[in-house]
C-alpha positions as CSV (number, residue, x, y, z in Angstrom):
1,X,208.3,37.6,72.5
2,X,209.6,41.0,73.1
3,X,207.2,43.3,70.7
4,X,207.2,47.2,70.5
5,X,203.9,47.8,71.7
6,X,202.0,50.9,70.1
7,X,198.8,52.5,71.7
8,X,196.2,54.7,70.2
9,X,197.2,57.1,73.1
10,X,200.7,58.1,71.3
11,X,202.7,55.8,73.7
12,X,205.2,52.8,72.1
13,X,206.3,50.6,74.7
14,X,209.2,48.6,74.9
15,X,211.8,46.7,76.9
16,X,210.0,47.9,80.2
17,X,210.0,51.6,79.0
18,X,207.2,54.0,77.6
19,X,208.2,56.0,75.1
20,X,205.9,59.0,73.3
21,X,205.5,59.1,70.0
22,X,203.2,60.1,67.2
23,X,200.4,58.7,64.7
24,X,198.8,59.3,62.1
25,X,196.3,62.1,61.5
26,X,193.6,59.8,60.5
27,X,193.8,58.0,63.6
28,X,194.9,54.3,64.6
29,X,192.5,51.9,62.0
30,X,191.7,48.5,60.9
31,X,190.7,49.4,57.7
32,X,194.0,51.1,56.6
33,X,193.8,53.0,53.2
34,X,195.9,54.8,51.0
35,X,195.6,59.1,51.7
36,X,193.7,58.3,54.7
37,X,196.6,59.6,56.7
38,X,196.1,56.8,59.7
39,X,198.2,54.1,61.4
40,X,197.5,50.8,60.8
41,X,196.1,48.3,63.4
42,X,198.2,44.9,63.6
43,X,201.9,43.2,64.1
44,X,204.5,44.0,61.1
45,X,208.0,42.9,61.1
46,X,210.9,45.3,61.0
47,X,212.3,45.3,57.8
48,X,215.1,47.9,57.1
49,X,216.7,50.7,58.6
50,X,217.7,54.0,56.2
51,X,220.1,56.2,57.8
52,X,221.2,59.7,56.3
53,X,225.0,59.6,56.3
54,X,225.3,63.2,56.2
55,X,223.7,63.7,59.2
56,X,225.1,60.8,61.3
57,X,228.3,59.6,61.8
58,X,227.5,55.7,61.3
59,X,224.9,53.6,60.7
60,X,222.8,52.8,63.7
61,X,223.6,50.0,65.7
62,X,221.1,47.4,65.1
63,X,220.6,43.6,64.2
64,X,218.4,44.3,61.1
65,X,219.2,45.6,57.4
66,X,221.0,49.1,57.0
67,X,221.4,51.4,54.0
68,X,222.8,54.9,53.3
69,X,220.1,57.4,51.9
70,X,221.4,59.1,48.4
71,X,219.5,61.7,47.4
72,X,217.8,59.8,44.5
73,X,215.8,57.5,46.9
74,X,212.2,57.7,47.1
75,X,208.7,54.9,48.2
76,X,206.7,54.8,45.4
77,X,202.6,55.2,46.7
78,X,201.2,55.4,43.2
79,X,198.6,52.5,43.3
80,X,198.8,52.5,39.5
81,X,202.0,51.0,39.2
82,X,203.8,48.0,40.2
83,X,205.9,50.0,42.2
84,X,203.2,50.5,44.7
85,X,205.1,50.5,48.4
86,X,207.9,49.3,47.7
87,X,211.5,51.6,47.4
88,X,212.2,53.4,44.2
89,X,214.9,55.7,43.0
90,X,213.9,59.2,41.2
91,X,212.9,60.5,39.2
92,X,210.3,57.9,39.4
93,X,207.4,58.7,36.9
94,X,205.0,57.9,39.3
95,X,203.6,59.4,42.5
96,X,206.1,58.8,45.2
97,X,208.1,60.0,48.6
98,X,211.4,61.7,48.3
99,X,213.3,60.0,51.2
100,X,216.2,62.6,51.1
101,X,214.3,65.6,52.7
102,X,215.3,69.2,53.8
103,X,213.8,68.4,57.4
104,X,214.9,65.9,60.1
105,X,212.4,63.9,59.8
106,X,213.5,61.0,58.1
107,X,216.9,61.2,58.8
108,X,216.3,57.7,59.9
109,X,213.6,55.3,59.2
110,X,212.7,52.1,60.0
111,X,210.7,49.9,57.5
112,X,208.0,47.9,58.4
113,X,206.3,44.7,57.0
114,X,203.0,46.4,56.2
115,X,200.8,45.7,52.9
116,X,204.5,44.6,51.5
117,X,204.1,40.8,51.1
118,X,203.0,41.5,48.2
119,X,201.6,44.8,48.1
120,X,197.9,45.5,47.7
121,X,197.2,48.6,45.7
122,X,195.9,51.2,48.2
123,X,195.8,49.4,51.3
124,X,198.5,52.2,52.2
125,X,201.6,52.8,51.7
126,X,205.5,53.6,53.2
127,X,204.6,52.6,56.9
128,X,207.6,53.5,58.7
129,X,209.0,54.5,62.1
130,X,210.5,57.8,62.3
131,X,211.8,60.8,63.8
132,X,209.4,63.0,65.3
133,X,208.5,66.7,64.3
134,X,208.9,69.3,67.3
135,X,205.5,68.9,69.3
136,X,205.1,65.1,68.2
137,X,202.3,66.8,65.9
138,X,200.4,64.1,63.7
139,X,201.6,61.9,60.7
140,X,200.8,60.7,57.5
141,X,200.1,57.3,59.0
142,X,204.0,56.5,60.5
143,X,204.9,56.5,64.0
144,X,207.2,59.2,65.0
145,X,209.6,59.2,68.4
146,X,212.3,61.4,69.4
147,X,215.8,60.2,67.9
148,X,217.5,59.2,70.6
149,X,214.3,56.8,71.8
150,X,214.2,55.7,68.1
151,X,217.9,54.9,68.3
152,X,218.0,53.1,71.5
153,X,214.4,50.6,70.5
154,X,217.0,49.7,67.5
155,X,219.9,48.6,69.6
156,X,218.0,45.9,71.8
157,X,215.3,45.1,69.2
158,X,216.1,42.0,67.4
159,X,214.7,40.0,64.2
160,X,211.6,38.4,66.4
161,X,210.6,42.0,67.3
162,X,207.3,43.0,65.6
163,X,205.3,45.8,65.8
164,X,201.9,45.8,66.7
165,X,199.5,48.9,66.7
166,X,196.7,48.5,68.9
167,X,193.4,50.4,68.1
């Protein structure tokens, strides 16, 4: 099986080539948990791929799910409702992520099949792949790579590709 392989060391690799990329501020952990602001540990599927049209002449090229951003998209991570991790549009009464954002950063973003099947209530939530900030400074618990990287892991990637974070 062909999985994108994520170190504690800030390095995915994939289809013989490394890649550097960012994780969360809390670290790489096993016992994952809502606010802590670390990556999980394990193998999650790719679910869906968000694209912002505005910012990107077509939707990537890739064998898995894509959707358009509106503005009114957000991931609710309030572990109070029955919402929790999953994709909501705003408002949202809730305590949630606005997708559409003023920065770059999730001008794409990739899904993943963490705490979604079903969703525990903070076990952690919106687990994605993203673009990286300037620096490849921490995250909220994502993993972050430049855009064209990003880009290119979704053209060869296919439905069998998982994800696995190693500690």
């Amino acid at each position: 099986m062909n999985n994108i392989l994520v170190s504690s060391n800030g390095v995915l690799s994939f289809g013989g080539k490394a890649y550097r990329c960012a994780l969360g501020k809390g670290g790489v952990r096993s016992d994952k948990a809502e606010g802590d602001g670390a990556t999980p540990v394990g193998c999650f599927p790719i679910r869906k791929v968000f694209y912002r049209p505005d910012r990107s002449a077509h939707a990537p090229l890739t064998v898995f799910p894509t959707q358009a951003l509106l503005q009114d998209d957000g991931w609710s991570d309030d572990v109070h409702l029955p919402e929790y991790n999953t994709f909501v549009k705003l408002p949202y009464g809730g305590s949630h992520e606005k997708l559409w954002r003023d920065d770059h950063l999730y001008d794409l973003i990739v899904t993943l099949g963490y705490n979604d099947d079903p969703p525990i209530a903070g076990k952690g939530s919106a687990i994605f792949m993203h673009i990286a900030r300037e620096g490849y400074t921490p995250t909220a618990g994502c993993i972050a790579l430049f855009q064209e990287d990003l880009l290119e892991i979704l053209k060869t990637a296919t439905t069998e590709t998982r994800v696995c974070i190693e500690e």
